[in-house]
PDB file as gemmi writes it, atoms N, CA and C in Angstrom:
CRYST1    1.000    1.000    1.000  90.00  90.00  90.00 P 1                      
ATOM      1  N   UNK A   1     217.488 -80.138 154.965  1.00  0.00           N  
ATOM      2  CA  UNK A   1     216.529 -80.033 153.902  1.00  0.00           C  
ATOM      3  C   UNK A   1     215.213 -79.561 154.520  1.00  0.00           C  
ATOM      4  N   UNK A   2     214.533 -78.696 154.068  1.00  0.00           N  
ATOM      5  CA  UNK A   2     213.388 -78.111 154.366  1.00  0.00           C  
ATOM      6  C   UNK A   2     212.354 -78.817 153.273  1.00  0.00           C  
ATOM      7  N   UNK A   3     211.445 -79.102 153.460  1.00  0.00           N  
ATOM      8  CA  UNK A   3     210.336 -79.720 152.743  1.00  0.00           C  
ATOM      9  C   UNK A   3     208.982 -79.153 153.103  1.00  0.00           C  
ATOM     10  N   UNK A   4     208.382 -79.045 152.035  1.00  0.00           N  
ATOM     11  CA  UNK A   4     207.047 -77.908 152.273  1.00  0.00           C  
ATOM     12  C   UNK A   4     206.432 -78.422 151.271  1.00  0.00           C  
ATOM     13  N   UNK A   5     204.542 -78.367 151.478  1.00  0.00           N  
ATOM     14  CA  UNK A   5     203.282 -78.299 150.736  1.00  0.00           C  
ATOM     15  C   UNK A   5     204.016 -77.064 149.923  1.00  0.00           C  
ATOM     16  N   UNK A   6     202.943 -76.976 148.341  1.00  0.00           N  
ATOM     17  CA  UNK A   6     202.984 -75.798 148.155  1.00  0.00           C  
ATOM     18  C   UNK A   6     201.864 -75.691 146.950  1.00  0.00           C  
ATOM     19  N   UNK A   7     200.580 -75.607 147.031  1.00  0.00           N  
ATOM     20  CA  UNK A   7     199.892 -75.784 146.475  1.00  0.00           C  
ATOM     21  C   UNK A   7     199.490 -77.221 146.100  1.00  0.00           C  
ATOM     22  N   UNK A   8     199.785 -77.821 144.992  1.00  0.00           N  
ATOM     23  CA  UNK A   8     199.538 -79.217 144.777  1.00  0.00           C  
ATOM     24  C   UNK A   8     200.957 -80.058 144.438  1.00  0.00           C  
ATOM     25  N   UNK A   9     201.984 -78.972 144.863  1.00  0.00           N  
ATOM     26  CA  UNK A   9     203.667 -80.003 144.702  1.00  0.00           C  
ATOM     27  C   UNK A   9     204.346 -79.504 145.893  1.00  0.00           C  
ATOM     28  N   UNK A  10     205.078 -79.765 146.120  1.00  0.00           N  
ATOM     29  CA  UNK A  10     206.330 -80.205 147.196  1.00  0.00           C  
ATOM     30  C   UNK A  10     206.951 -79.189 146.806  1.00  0.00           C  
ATOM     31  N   UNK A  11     208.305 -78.279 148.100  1.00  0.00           N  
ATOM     32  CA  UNK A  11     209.092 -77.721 147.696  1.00  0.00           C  
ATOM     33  C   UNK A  11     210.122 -78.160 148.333  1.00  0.00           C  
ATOM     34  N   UNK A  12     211.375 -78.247 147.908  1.00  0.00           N  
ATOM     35  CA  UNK A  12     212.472 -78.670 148.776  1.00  0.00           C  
ATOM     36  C   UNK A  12     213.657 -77.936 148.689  1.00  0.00           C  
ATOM     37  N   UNK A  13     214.146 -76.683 150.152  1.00  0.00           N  
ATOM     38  CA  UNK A  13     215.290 -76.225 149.934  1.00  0.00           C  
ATOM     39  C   UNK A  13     215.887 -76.815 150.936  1.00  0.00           C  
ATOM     40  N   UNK A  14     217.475 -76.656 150.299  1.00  0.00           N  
ATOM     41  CA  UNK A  14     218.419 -76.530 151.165  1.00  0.00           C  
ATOM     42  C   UNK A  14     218.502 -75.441 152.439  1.00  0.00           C  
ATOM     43  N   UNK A  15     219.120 -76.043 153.686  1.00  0.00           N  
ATOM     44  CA  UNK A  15     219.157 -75.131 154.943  1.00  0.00           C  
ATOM     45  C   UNK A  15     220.624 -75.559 155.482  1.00  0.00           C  
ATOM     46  N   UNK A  16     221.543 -74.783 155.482  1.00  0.00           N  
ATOM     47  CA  UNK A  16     223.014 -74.905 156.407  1.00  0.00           C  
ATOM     48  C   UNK A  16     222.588 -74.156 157.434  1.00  0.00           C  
ATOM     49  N   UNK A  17     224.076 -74.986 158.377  1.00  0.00           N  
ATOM     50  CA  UNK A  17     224.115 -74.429 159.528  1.00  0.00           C  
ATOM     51  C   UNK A  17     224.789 -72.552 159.697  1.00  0.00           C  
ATOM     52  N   UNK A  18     224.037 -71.923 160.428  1.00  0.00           N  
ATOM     53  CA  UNK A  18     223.283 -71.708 161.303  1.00  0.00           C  
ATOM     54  C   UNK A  18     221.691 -71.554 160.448  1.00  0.00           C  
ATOM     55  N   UNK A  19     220.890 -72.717 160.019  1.00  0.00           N  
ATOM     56  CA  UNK A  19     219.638 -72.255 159.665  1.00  0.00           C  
ATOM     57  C   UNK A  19     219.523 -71.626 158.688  1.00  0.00           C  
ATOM     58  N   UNK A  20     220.301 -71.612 157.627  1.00  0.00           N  
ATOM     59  CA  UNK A  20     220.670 -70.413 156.478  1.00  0.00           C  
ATOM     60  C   UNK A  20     220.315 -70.875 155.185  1.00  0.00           C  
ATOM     61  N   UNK A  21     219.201 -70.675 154.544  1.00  0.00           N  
ATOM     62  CA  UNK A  21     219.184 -70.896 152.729  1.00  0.00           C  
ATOM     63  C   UNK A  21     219.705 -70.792 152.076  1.00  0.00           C  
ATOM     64  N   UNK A  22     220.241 -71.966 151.635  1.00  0.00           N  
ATOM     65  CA  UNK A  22     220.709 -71.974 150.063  1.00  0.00           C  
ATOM     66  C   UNK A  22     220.078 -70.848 149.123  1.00  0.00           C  
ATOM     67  N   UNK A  23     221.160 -69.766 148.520  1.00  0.00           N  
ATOM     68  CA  UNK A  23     220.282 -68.926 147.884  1.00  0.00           C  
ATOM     69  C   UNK A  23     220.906 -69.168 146.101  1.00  0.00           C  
ATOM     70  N   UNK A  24     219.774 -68.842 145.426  1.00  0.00           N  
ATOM     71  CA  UNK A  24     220.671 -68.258 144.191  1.00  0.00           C  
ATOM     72  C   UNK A  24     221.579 -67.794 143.795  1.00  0.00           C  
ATOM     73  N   UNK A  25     222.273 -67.645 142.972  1.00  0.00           N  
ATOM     74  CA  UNK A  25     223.918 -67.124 142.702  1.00  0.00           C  
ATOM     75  C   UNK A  25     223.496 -65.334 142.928  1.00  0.00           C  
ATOM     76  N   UNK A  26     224.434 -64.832 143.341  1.00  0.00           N  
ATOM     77  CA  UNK A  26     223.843 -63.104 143.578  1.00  0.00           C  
ATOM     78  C   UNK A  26     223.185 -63.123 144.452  1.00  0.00           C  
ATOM     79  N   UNK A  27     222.704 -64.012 145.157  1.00  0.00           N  
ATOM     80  CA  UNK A  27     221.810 -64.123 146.419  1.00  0.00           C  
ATOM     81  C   UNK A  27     220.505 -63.411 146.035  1.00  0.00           C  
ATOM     82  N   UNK A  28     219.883 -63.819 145.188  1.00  0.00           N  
ATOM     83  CA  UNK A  28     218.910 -63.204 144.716  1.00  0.00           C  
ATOM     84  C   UNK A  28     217.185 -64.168 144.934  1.00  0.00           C  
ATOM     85  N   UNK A  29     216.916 -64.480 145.761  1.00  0.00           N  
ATOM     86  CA  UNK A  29     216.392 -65.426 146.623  1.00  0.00           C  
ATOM     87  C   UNK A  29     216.705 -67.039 146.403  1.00  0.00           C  
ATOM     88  N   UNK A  30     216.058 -67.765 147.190  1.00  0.00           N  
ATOM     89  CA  UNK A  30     216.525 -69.075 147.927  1.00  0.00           C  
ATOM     90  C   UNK A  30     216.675 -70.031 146.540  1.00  0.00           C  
ATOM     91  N   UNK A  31     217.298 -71.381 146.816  1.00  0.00           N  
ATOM     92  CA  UNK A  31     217.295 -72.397 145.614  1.00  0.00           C  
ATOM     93  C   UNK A  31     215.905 -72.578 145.981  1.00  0.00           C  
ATOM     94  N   UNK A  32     214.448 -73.174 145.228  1.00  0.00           N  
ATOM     95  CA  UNK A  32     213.837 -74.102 145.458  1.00  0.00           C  
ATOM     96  C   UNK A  32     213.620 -75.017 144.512  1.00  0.00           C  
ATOM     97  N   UNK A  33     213.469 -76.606 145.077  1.00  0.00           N  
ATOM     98  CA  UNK A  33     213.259 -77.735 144.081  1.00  0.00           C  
ATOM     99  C   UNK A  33     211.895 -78.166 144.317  1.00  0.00           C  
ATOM    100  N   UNK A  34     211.499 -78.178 143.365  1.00  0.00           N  
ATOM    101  CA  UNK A  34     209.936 -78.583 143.210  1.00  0.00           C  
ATOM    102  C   UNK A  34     209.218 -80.098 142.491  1.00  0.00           C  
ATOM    103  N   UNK A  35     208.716 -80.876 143.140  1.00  0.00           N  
ATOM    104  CA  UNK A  35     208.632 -82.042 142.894  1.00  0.00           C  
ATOM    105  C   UNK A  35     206.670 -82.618 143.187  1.00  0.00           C  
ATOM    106  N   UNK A  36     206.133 -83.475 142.421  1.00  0.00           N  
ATOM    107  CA  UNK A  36     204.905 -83.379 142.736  1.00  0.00           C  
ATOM    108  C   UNK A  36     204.898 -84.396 143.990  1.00  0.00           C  
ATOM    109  N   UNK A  37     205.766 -84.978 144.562  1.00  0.00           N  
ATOM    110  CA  UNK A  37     205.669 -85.538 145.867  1.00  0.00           C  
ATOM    111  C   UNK A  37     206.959 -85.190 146.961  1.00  0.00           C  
ATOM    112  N   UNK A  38     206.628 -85.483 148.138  1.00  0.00           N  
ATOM    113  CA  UNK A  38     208.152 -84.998 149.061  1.00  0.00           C  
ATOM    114  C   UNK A  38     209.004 -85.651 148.397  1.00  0.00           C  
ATOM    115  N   UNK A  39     209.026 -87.074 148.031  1.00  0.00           N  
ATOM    116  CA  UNK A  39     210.385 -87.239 148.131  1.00  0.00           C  
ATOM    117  C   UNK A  39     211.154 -87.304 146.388  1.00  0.00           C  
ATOM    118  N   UNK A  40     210.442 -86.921 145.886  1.00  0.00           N  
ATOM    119  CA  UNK A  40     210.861 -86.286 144.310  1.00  0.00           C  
ATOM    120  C   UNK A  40     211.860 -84.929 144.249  1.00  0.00           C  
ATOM    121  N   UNK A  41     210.928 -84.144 145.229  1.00  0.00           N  
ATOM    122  CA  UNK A  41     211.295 -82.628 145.706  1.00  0.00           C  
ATOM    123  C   UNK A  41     212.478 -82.636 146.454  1.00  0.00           C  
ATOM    124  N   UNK A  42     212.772 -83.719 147.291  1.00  0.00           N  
ATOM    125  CA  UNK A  42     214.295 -83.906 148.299  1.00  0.00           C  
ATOM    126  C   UNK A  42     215.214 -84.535 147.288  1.00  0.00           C  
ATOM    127  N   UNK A  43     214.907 -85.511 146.261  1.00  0.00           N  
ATOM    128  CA  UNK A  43     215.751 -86.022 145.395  1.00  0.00           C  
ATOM    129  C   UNK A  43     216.658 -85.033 144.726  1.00  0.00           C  
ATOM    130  N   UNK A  44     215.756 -84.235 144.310  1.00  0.00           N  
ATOM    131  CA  UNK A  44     216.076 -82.811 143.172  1.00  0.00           C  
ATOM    132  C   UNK A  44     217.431 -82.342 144.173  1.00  0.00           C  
ATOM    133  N   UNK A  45     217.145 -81.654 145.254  1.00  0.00           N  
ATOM    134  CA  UNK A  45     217.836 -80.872 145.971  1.00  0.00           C  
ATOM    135  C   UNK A  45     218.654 -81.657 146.540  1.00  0.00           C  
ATOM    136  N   UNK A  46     218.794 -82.974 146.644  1.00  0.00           N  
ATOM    137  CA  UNK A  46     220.224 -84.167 146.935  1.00  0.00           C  
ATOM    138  C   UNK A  46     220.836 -84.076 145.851  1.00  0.00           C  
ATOM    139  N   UNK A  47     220.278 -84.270 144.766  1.00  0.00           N  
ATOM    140  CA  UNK A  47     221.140 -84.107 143.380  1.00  0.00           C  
ATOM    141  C   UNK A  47     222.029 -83.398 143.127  1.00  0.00           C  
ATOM    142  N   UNK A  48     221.417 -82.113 143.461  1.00  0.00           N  
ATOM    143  CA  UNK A  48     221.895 -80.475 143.356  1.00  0.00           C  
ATOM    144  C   UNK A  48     223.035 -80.421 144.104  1.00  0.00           C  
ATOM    145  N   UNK A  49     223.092 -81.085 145.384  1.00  0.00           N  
ATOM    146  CA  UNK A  49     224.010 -80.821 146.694  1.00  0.00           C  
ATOM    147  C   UNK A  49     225.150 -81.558 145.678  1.00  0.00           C  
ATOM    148  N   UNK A  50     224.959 -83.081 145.446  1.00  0.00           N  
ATOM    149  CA  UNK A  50     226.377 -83.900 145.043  1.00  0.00           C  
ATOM    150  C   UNK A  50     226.649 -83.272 143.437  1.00  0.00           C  
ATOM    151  N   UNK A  51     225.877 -82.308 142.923  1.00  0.00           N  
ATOM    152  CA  UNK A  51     226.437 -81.753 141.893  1.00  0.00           C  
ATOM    153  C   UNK A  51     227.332 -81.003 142.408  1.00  0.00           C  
ATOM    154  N   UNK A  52     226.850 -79.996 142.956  1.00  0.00           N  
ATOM    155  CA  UNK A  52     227.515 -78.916 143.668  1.00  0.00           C  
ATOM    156  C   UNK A  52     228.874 -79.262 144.312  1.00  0.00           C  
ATOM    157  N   UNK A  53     228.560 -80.406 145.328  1.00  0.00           N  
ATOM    158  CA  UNK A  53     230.097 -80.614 145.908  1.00  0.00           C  
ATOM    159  C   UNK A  53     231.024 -81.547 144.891  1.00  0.00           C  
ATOM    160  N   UNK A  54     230.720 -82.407 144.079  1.00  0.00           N  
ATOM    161  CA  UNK A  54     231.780 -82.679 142.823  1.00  0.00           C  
ATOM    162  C   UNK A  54     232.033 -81.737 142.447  1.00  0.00           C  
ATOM    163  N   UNK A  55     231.604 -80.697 141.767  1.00  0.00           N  
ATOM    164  CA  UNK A  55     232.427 -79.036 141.220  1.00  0.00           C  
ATOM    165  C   UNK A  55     233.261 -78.883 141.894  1.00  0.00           C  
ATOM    166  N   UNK A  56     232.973 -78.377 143.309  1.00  0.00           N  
ATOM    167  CA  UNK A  56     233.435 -77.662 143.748  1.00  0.00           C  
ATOM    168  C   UNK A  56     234.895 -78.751 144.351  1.00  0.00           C  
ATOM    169  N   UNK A  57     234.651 -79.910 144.244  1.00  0.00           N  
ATOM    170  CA  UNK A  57     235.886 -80.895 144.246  1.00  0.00           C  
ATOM    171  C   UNK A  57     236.846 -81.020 143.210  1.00  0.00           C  
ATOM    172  N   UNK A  58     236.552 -80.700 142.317  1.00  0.00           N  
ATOM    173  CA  UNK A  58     237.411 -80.517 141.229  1.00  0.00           C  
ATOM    174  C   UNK A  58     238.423 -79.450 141.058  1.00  0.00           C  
ATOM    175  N   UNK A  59     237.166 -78.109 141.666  1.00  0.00           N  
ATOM    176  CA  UNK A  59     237.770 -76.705 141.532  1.00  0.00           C  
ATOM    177  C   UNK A  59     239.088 -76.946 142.417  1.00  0.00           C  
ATOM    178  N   UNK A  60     238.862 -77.169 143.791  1.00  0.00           N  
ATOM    179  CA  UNK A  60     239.910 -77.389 144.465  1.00  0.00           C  
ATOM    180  C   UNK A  60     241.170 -78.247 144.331  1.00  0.00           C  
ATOM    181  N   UNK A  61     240.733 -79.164 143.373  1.00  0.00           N  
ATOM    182  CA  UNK A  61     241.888 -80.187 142.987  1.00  0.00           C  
ATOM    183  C   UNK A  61     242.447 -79.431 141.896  1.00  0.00           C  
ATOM    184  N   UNK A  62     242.070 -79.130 141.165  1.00  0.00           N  
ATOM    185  CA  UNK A  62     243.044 -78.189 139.909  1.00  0.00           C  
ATOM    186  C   UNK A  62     243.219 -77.219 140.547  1.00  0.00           C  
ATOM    187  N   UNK A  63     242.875 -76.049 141.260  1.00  0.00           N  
ATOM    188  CA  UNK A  63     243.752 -75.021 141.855  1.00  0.00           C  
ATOM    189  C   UNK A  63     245.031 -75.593 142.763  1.00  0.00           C  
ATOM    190  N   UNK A  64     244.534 -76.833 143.241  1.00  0.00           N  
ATOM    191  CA  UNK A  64     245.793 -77.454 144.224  1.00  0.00           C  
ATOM    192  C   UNK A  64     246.987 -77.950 143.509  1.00  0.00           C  
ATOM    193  N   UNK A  65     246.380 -78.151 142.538  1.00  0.00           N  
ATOM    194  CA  UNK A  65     247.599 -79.005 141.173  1.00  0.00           C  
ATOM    195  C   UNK A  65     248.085 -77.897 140.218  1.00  0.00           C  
ATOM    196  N   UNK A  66     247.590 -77.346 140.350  1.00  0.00           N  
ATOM    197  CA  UNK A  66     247.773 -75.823 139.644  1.00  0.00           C  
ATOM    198  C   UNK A  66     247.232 -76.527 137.722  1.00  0.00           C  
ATOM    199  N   UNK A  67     246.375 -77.319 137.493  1.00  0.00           N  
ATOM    200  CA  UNK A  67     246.015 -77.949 136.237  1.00  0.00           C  
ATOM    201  C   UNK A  67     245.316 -76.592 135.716  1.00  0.00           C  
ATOM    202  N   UNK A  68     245.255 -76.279 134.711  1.00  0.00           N  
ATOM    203  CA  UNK A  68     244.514 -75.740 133.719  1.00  0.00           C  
ATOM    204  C   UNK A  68     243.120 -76.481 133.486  1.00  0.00           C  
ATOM    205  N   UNK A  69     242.779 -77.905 133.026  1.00  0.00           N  
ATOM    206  CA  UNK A  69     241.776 -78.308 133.129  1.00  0.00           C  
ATOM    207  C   UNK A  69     241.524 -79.250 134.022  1.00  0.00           C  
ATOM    208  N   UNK A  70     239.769 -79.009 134.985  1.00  0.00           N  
ATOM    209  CA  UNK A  70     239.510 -79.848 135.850  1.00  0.00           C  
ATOM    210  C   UNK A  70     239.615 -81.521 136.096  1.00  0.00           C  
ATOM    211  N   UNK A  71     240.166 -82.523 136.665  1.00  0.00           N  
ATOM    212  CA  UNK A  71     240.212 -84.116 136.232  1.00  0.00           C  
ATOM    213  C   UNK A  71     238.707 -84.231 136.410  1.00  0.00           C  
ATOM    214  N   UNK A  72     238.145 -85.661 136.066  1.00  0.00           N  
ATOM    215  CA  UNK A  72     236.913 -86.216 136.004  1.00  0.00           C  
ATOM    216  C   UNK A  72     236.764 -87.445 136.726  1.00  0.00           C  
ATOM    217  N   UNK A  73     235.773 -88.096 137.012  1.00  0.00           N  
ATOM    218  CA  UNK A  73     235.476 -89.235 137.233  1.00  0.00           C  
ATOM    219  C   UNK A  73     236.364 -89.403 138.653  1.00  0.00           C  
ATOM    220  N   UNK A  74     236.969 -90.876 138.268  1.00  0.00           N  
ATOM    221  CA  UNK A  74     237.691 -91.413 139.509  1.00  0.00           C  
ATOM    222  C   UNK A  74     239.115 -90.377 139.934  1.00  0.00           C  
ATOM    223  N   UNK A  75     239.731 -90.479 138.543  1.00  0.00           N  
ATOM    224  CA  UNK A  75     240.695 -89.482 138.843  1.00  0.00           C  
ATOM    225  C   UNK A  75     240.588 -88.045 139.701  1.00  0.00           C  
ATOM    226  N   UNK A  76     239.522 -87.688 139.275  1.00  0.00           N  
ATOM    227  CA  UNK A  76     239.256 -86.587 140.766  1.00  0.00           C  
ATOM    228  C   UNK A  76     239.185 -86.879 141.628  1.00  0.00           C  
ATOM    229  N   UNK A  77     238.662 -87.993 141.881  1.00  0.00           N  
ATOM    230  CA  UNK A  77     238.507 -88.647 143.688  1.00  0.00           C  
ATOM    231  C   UNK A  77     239.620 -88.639 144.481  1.00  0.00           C  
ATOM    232  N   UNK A  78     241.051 -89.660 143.302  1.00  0.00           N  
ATOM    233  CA  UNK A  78     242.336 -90.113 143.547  1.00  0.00           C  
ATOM    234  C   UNK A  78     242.815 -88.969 143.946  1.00  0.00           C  
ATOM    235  N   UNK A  79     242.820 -87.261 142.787  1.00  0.00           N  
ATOM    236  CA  UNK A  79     243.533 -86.281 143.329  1.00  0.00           C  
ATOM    237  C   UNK A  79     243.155 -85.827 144.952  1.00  0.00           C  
ATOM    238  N   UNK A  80     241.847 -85.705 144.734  1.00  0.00           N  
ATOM    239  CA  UNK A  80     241.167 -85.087 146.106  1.00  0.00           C  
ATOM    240  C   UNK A  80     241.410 -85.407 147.143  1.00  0.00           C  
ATOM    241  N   UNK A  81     241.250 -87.049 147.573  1.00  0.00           N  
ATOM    242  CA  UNK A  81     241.982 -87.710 148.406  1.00  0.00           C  
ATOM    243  C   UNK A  81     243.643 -87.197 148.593  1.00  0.00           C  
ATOM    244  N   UNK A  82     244.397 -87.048 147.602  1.00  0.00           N  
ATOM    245  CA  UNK A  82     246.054 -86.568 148.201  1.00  0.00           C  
ATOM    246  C   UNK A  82     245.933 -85.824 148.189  1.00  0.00           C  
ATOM    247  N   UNK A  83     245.279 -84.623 147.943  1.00  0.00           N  
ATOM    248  CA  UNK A  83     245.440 -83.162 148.344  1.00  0.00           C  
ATOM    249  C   UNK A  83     245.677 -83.062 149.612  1.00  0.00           C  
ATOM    250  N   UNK A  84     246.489 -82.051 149.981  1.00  0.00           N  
ATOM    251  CA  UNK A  84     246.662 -81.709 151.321  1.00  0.00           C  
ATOM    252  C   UNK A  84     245.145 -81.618 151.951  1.00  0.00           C  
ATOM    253  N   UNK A  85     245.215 -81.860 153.393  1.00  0.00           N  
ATOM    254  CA  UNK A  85     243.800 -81.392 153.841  1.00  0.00           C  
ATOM    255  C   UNK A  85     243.543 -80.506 154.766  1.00  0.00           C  
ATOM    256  N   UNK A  86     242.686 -79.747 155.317  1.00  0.00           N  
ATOM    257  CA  UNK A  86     242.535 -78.662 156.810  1.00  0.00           C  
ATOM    258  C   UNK A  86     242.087 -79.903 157.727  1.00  0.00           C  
ATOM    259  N   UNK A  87     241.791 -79.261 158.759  1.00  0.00           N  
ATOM    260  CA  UNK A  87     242.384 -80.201 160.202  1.00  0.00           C  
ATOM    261  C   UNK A  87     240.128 -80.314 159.705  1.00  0.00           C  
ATOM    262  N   UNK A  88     239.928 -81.810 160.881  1.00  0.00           N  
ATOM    263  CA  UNK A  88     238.525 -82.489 160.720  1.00  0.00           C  
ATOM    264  C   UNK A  88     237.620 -81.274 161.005  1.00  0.00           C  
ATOM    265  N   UNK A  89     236.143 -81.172 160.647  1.00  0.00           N  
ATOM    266  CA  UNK A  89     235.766 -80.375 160.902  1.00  0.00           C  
ATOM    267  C   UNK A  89     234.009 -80.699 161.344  1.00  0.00           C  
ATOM    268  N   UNK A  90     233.609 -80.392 162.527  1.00  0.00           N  
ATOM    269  CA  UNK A  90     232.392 -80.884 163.054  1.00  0.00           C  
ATOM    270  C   UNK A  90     231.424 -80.262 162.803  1.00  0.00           C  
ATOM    271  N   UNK A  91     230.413 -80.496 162.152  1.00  0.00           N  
ATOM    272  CA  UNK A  91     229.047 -79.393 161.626  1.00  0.00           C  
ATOM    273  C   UNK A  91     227.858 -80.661 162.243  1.00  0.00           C  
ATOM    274  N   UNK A  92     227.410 -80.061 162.826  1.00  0.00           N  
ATOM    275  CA  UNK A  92     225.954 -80.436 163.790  1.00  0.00           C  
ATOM    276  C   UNK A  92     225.074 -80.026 162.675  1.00  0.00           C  
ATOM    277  N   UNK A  93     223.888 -80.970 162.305  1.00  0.00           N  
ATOM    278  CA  UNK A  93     223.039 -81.259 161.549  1.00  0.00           C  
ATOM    279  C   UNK A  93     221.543 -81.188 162.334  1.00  0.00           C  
ATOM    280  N   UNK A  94     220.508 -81.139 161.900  1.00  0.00           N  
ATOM    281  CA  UNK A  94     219.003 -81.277 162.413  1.00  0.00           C  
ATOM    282  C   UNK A  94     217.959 -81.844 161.587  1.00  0.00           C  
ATOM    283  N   UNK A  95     217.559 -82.973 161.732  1.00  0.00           N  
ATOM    284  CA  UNK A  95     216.842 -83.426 160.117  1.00  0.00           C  
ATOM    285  C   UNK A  95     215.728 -84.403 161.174  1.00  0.00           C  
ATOM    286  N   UNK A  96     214.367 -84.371 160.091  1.00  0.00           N  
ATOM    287  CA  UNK A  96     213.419 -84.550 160.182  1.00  0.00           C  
ATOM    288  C   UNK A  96     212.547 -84.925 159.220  1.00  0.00           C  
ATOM    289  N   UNK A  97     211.444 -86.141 159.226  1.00  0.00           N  
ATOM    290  CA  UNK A  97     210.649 -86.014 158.254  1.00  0.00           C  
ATOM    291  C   UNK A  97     209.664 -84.747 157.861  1.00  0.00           C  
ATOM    292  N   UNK A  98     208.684 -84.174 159.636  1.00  0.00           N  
ATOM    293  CA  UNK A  98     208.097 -83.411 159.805  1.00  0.00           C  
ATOM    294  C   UNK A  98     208.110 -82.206 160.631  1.00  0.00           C  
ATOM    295  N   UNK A  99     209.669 -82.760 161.286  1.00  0.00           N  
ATOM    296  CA  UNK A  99     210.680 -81.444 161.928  1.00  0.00           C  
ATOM    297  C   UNK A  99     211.672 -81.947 161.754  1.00  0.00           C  
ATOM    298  N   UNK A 100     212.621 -81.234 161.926  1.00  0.00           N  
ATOM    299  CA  UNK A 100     213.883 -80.864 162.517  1.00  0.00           C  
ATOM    300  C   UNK A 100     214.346 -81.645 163.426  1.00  0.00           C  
ATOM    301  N   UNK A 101     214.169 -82.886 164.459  1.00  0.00           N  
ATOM    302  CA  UNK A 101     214.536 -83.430 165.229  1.00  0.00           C  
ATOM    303  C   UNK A 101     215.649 -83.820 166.096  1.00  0.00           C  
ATOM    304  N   UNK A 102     216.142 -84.075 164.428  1.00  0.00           N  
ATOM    305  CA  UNK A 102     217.381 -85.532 165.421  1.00  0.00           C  
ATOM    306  C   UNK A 102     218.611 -84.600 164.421  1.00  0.00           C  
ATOM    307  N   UNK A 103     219.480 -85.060 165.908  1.00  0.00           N  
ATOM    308  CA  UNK A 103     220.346 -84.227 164.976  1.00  0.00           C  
ATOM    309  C   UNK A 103     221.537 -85.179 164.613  1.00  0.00           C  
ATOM    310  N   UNK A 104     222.517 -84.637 164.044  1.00  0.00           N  
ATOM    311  CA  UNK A 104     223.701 -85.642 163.522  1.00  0.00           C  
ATOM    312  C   UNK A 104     224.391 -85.295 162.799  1.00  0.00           C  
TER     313      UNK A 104                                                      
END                                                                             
């Protein structure tokens, strides 16, 4: 998460690894979440993330099930969990209040 002044509110984007912005759909510049304090502005863009990865948990569970419509709630969890899975996968992190620091 990147967090920035920006006049008199907060901005908060997303950053993957390698260092890369979250952009708009079409890649038509970056997500930003805007909040009148930091941690309003990081809320927004946490939100966004566990929106984003429930979708995109679903998508994968009905293409895996071959369902026509996506499951919800717990029942997506239950499918997701038995879905077949790809082998573990290690992504190195860098997070900071006022840098980048620590990683994990």
């Amino acid at each position: 998460m990147l967090l920035a002044p920006s006049h008199d509110q907060w901005r908060a984007r997303i950053v993957t690894y390698p260092n890369t912005l979250w952009t708009a759909p079409g890649g038509r510049g970056t997500l930003k979440f805007v909040g009148e304090t930091r941690e309003e502005a990081e809320a927004q863009a946490i939100a966004f993330v566990e929106r984003h990865v429930e979708a995109e948990a679903r998508r994968l569970v009905t293409r895996a099930r071959g369902r026509q419509t996506p499951p919800s709630g717990a029942a997506s969890a239950a499918l997701w969990r038995s879905c077949p899975r790809a082998e573990a996968a290690y992504l190195p992190v860098r997070f900071g209040v006022e840098r980048a620091m620590h990683a994990g």
